[in-house]
C-alpha positions as CSV (number, residue, x, y, z in Angstrom):
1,X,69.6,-33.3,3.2
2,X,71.3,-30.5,4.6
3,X,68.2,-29.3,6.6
4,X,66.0,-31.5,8.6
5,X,63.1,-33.6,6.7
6,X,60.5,-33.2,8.7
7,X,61.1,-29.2,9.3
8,X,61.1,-29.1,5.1
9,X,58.2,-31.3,5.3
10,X,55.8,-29.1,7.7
11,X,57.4,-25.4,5.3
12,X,56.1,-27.5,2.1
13,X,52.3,-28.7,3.8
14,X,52.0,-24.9,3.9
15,X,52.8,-23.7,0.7
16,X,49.8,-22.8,-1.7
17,X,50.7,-24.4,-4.9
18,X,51.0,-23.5,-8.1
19,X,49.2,-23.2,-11.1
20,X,47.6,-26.6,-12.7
21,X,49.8,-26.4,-15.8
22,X,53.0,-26.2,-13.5
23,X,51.6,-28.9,-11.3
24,X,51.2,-31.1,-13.7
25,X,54.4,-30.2,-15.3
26,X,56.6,-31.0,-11.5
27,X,54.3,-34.1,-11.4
28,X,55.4,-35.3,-15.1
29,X,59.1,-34.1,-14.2
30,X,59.4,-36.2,-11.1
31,X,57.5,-39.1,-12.5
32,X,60.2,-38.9,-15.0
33,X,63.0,-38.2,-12.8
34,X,63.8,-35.0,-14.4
35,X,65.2,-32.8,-11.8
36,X,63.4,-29.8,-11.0
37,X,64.1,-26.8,-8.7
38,X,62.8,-27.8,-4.9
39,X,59.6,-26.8,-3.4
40,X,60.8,-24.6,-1.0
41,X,63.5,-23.3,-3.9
42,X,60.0,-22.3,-5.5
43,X,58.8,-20.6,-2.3
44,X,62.3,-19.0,-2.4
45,X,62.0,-17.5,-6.4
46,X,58.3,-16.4,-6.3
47,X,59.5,-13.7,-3.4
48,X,62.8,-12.8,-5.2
49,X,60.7,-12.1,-8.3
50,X,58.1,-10.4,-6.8
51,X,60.5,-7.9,-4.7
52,X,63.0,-7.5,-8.1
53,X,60.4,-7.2,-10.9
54,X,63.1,-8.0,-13.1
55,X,62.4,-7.3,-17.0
56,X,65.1,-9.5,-18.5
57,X,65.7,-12.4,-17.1
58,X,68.5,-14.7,-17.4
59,X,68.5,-18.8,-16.7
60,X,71.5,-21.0,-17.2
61,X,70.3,-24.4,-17.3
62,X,66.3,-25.2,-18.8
63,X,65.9,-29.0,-18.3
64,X,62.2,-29.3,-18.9
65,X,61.6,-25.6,-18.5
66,X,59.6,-25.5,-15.0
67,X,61.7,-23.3,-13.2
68,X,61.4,-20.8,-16.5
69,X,57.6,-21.6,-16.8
70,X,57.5,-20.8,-12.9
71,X,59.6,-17.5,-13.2
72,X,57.2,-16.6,-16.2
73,X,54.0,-16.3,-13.9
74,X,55.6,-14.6,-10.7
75,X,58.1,-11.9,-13.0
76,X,56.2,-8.8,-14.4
77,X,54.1,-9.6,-17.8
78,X,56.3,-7.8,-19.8
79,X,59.1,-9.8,-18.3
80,X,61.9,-11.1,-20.9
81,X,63.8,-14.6,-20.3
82,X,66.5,-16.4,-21.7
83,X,67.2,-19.6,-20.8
84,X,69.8,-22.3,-21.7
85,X,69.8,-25.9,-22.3
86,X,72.4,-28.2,-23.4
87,X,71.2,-31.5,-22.7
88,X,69.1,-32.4,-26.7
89,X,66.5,-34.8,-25.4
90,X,65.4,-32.3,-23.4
91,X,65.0,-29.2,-25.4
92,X,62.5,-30.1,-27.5
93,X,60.5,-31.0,-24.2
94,X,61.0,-28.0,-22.8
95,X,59.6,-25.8,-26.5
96,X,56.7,-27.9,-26.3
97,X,56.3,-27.3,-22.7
98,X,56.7,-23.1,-23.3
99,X,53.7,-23.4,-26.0
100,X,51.3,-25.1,-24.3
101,X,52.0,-22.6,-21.7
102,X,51.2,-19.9,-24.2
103,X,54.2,-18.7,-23.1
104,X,56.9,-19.4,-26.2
105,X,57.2,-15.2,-27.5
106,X,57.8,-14.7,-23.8
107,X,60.8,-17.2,-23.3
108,X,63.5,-17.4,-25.9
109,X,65.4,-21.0,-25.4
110,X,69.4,-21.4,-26.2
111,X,70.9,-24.6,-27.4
112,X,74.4,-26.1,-26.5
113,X,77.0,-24.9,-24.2
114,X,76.4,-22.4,-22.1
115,X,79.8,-21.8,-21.3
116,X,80.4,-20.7,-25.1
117,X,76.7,-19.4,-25.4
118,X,77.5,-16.9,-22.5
119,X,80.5,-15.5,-24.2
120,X,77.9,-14.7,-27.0
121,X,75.5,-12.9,-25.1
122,X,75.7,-9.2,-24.5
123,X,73.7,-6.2,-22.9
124,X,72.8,-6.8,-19.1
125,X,69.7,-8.2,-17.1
126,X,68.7,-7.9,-13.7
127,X,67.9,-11.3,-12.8
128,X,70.0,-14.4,-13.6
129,X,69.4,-17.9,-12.1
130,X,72.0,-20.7,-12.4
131,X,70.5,-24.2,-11.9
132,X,73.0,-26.4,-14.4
133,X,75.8,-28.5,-14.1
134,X,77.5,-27.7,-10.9
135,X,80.7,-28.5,-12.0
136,X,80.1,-25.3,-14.6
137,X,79.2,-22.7,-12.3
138,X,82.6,-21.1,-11.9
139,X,83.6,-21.6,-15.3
140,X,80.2,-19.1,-16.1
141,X,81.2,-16.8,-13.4
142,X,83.4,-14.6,-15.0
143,X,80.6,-14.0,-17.8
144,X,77.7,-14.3,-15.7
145,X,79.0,-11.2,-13.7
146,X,79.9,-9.4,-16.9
147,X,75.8,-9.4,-17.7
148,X,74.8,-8.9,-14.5
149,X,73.3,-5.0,-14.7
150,X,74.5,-3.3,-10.9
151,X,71.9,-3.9,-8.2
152,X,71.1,-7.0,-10.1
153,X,70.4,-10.6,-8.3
154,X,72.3,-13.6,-9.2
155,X,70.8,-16.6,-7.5
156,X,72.5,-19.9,-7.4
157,X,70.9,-23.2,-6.8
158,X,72.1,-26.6,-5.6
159,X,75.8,-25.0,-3.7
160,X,76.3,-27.7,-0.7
161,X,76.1,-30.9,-2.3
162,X,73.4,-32.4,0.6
163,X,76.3,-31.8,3.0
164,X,79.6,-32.8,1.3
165,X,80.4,-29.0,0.9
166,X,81.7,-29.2,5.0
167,X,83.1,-32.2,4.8
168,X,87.3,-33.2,4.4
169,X,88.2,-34.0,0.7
170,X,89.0,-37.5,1.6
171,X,85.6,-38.0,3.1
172,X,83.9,-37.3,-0.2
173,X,83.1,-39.9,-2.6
174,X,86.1,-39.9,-5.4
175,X,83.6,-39.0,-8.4
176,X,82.0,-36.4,-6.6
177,X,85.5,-34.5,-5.4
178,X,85.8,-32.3,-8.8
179,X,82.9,-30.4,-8.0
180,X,83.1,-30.7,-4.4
181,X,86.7,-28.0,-5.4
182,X,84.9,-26.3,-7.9
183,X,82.1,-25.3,-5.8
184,X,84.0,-24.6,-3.0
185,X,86.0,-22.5,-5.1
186,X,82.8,-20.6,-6.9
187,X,81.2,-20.0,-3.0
188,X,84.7,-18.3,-2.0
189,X,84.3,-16.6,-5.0
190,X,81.2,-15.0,-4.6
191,X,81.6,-14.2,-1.1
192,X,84.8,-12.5,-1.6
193,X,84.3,-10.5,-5.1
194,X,84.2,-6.9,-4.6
195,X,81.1,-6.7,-7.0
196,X,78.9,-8.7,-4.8
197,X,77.5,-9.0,-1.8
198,X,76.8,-13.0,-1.5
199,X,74.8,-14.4,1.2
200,X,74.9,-18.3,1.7
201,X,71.2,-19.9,2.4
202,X,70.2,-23.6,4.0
203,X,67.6,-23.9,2.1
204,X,66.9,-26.7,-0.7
205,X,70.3,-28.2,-0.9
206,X,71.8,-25.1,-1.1
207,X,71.4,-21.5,-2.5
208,X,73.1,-18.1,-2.8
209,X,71.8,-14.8,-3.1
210,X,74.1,-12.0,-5.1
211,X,73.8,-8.8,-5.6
212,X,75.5,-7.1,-7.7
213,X,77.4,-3.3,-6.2
């Protein structure tokens, strides 16, 4: 963990919750060992959404769809999302999930490759959350930033790898090394683009906050 346990344990004893269908749906998830966005990462995107009011919203990776079922209840009503999911045995999870919501006209849900599926998308929105393979993020950069509207947030989950961001390259396990450089690269990236303003947050296991000049 990158911040201490018990200080994450005492922020989480005080959060309020969520709504029953979403906390049964992080209960299934971790039961299941689907990962899911963080409790405090939840604390986190309730405020964002709440001080944006985004209308269209962008999310690159769906998984079971909790993070999009989340951003659904705290966005404005008339609030649009996209989301994208590559891996197949979850998709059909994640529909099922979005109707018994009531929430499927609301949420439209991409299959495959989100690097190609980006290339394919056009118009802007003012809110777009990345939460898929790490690997991938700077690879979706260039077209992330191209639908990013100006004054628009680009939040980034999961960016210091519980630590192994800070350490050497040696000191990092040999699987775990090509997206060690790749994520280093995609946080000097967003830091140093002329576009954004980028700040870097201990919080979860890492998160940045863009936004777009």
């Amino acid at each position: 963990m990158i911040v201490d346990e018990r200080m994450v344990t005492y922020i989480n004893s005080l959060d309020k919750g969520n709504t029953p269908f979403l906390t049964q749906l992080e209960k299934d998830a971790k039961e299941n060992y689907v990962p899911i966005i963080r409790r405090e990462m939840q604390s986190f995107l309730k405020v964002m959404l709440q001080i944006a009011s985004p209308h269209l919203i962008l999310e690159v990776g769906t998984a079971v769809g909790f993070s999009t079922l989340l951003m659904s209840e705290y966005a404005p009503k008339d609030c649009r999302i996209t989301t994208i999911e590559n891996y197949e045995k979850r998709i059909p999870i994640a529909r099922e999930n979005f109707k018994k919501a009531g929430k499927e006209e609301q949420i439209t849900l991409l299959e495959g490759d989100a690097a190609q599926i980006l290339k394919t998308l056009e118009g802007s929105y003012d809110f777009i959350f990345m939460d898929a393979a790490k690997a991938q993020y700077i690879n979706f950069f260039p077209d992330v930033l191209r639908l990013l509207k100006k004054g628009g947030i680009l939040i980034s989950d999961n960016v210091l790898q519980d630590g192994d961001i800070i350490e050497s390259h040696f000191a990092v396990e040999r699987r775990n090394r090509t997206i060690y450089k790749r994520m280093r690269e995609y946080l000097y990236v967003l830091k140093n683009h002329e576009e954004l303003e980028t700040s870097i947050i201990p919080l979860g296991d890492g998160v940045t906050l863009s936004i777009k000049k």
